[in-house]
Backbone bond lengths (Angstrom), bond angles and torsions (degrees), N, CA, C in turn:
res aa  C-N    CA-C-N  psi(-1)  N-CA   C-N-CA  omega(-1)  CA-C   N-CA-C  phi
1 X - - - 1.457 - - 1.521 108.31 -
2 X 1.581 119.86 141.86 1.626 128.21 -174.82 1.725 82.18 -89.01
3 X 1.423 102.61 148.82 1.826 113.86 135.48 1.343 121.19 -53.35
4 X 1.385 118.36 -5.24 1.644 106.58 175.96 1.616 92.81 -76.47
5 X 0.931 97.98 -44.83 1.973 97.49 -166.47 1.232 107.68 -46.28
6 X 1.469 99.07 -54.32 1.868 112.07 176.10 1.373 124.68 -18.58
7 X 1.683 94.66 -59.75 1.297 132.87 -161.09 1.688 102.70 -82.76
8 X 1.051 126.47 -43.43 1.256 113.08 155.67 1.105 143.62 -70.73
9 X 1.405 110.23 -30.28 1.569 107.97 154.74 1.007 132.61 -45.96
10 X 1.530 118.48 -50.26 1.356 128.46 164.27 1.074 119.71 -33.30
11 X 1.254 105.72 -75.03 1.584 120.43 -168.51 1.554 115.36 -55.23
12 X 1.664 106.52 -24.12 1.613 95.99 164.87 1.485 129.90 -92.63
13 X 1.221 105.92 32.52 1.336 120.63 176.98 1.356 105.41 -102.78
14 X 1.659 128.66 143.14 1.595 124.37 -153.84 1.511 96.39 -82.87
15 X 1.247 96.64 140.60 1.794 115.11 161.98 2.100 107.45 64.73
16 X 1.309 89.43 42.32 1.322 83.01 170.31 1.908 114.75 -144.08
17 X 1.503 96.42 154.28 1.594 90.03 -143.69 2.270 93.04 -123.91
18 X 0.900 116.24 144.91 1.374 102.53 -176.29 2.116 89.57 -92.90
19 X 1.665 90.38 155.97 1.405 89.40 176.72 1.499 95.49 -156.59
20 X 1.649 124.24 168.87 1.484 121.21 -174.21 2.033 96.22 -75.62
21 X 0.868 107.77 171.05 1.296 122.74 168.61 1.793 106.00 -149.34
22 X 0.891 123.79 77.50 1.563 129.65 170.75 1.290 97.65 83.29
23 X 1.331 117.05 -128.97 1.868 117.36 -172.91 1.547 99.63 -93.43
24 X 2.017 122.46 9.56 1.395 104.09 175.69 1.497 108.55 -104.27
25 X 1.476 125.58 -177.02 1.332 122.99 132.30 1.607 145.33 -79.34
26 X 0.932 119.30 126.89 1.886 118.73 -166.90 1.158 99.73 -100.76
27 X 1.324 112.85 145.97 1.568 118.74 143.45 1.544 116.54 -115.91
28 X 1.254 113.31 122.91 1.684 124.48 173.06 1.293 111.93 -132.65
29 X 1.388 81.60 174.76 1.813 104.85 -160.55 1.848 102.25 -132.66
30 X 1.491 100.87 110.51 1.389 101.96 -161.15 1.468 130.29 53.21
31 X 1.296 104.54 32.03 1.395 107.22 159.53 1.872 95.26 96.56
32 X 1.160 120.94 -12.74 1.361 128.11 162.11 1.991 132.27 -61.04
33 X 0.956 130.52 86.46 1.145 123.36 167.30 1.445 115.12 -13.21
34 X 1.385 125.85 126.56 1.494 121.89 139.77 1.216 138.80 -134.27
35 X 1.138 92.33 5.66 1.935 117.92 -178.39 1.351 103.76 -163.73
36 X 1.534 115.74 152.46 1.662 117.45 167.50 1.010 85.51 -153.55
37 X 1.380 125.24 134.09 2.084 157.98 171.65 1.758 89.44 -86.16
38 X 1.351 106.28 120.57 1.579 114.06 153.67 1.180 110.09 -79.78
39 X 1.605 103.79 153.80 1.853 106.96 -169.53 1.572 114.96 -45.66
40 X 1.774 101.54 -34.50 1.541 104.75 -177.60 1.952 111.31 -44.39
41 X 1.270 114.06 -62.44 1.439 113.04 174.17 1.465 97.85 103.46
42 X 1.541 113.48 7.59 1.222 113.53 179.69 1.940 128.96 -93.15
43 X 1.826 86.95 -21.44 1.491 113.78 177.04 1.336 97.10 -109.48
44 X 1.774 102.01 178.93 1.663 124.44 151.51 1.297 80.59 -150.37
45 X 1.620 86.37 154.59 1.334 110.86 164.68 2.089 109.16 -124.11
46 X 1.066 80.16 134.97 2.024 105.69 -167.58 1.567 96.09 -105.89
47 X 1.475 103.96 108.84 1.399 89.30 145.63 1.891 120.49 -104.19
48 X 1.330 96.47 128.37 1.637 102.38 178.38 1.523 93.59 -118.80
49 X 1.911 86.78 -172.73 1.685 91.45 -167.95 1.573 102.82 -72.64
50 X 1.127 122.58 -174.95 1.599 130.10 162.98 1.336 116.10 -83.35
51 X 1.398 130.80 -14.30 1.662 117.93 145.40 1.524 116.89 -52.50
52 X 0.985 123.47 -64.55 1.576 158.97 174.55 1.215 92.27 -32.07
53 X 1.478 125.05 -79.83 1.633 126.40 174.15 1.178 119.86 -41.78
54 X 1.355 119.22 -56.22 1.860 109.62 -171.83 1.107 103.88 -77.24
55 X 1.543 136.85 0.02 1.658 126.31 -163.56 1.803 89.46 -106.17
56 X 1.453 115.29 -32.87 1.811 110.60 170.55 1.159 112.96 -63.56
57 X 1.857 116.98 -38.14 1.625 104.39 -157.07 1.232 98.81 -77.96
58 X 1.532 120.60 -17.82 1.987 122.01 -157.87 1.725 83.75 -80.53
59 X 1.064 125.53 -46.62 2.099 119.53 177.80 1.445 103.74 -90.00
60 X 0.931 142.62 -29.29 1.767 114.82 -175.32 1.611 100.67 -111.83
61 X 1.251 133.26 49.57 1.441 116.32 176.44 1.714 125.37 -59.62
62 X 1.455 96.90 -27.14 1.743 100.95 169.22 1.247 114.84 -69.20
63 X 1.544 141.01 3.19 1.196 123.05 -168.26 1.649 94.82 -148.91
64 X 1.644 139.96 -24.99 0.932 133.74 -171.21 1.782 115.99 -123.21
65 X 1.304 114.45 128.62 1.397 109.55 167.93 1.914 141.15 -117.38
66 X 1.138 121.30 -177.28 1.937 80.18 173.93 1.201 96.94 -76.15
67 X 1.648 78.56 179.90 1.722 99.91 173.95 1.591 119.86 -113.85
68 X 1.472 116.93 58.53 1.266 106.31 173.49 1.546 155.93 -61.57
69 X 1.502 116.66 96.77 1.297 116.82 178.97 1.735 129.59 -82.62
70 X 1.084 124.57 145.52 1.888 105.35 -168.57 1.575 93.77 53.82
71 X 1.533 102.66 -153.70 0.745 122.32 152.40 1.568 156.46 -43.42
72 X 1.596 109.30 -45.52 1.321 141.38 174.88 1.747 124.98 -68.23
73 X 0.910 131.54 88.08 1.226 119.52 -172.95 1.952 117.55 -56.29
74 X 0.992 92.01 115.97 2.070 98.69 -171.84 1.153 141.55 -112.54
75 X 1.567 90.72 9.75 1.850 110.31 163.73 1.490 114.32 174.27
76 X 1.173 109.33 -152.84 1.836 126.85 167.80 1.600 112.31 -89.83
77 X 1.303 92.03 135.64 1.565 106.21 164.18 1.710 113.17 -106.38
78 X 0.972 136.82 113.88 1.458 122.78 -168.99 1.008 104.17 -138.08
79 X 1.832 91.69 132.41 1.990 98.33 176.14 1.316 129.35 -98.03
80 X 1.435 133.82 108.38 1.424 138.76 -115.10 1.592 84.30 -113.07
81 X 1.367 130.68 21.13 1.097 135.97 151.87 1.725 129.39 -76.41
82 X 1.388 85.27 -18.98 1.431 97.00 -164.30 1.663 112.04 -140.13
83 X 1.508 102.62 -0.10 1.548 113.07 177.34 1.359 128.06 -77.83
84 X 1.032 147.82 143.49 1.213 139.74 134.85 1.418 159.46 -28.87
85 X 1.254 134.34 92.70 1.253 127.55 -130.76 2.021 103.29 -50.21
86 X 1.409 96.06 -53.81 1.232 118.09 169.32 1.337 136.63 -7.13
87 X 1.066 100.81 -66.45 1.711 154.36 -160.58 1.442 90.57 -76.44
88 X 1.699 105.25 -68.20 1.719 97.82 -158.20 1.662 122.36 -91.17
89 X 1.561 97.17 -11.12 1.470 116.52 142.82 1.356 126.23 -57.71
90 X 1.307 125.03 -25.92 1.330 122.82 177.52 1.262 119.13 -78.94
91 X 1.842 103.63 -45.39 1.397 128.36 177.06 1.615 99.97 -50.32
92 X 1.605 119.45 -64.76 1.258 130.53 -175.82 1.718 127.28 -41.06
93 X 1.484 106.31 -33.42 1.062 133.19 149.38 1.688 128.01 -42.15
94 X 1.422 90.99 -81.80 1.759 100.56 152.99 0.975 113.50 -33.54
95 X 1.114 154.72 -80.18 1.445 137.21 -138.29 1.080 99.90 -96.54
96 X 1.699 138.61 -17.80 1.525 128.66 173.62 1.835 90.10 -68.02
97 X 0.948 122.85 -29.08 2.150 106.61 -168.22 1.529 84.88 -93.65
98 X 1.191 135.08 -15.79 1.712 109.59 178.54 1.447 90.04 -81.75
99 X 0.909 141.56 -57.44 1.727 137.98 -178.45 1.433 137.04 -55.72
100 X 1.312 105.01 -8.12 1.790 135.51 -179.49 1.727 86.42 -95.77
101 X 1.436 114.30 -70.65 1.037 118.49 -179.82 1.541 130.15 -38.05
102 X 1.240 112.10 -50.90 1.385 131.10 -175.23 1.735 97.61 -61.84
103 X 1.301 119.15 -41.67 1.507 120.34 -158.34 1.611 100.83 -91.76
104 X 1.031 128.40 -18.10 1.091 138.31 150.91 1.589 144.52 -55.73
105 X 1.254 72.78 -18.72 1.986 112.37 -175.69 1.319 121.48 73.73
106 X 1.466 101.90 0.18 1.700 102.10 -178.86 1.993 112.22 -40.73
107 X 0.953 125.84 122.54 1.157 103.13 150.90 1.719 123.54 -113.53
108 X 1.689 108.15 165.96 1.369 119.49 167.25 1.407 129.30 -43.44
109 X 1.277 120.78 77.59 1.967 119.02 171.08 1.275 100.05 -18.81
110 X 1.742 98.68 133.68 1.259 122.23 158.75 1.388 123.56 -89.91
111 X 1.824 136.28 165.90 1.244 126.65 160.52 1.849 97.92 -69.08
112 X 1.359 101.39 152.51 1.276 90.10 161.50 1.321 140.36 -126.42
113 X 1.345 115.68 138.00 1.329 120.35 -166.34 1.302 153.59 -44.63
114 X 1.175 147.83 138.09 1.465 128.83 161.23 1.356 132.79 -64.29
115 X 1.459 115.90 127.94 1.514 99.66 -171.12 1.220 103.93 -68.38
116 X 1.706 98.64 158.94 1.751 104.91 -176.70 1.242 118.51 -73.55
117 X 1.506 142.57 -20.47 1.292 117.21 162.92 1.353 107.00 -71.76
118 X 1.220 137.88 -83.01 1.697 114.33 178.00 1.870 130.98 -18.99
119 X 0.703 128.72 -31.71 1.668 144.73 138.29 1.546 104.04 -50.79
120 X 0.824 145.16 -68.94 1.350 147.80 152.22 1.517 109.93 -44.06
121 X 0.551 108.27 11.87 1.727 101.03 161.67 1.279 122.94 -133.67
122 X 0.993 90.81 -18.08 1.853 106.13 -167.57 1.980 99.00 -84.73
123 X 1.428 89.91 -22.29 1.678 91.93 -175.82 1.702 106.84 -82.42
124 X 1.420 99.83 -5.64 2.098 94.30 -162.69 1.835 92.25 -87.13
């Protein structure tokens, strides 16, 4: 897969604008990160959720890796040499609705819990 493809995909996704981000290129959505192109033009890096991530790397391991920043691992690294158009369109996708989402305030449902004295009781 070229970064032109990348780059158009992106860009046809609503309200999102490419901009520099340090020595890379970004694409965001309201001022949100969801991709940044290293100068090479050979990767992207995706941040999606961490369901999303371990369920790509367990099927595309020849073409996708994490994306560790600091410490924290915070998306896909993908080598668009060897990717799937498919695949990184889908991914690309993903992380534009986790980032629409996020700004929106939606958040991710939790399981939900037991309160701790009932948990505490159940253990005596």
């Amino acid at each position: 897969m070229k970064i032109g493809a990348v780059r158009k995909h992106a860009m046809s996704l609503e309200a999102v604008t490419e901009e520099p981000h340090h020595h890379y290129a970004s694409f965001r959505v309201r001022g949100k990160i969801f991709v940044t192109v290293p100068p090479d033009e050979e990767h992207v890096h995706v941040f999606v959720a961490e369901d999303t991530r371990e369920q790509a790397l367990a099927l595309y391991p020849e073409f996708l890796e994490k994306l560790v920043w600091g410490n924290k691992v915070q998306g896909l690294r993908v080598r668009l040499a060897a990717a799937s158009p498919a695949v990184v369109k889908s991914l690309v996708s993903r992380a534009y609705e986790t980032r629409v989402a996020r700004a929106a305030g939606v958040k991710k449902a939790r399981e939900p819990r037991e309160p701790r004295a009932r948990a505490r009781a159940a253990k005596s």
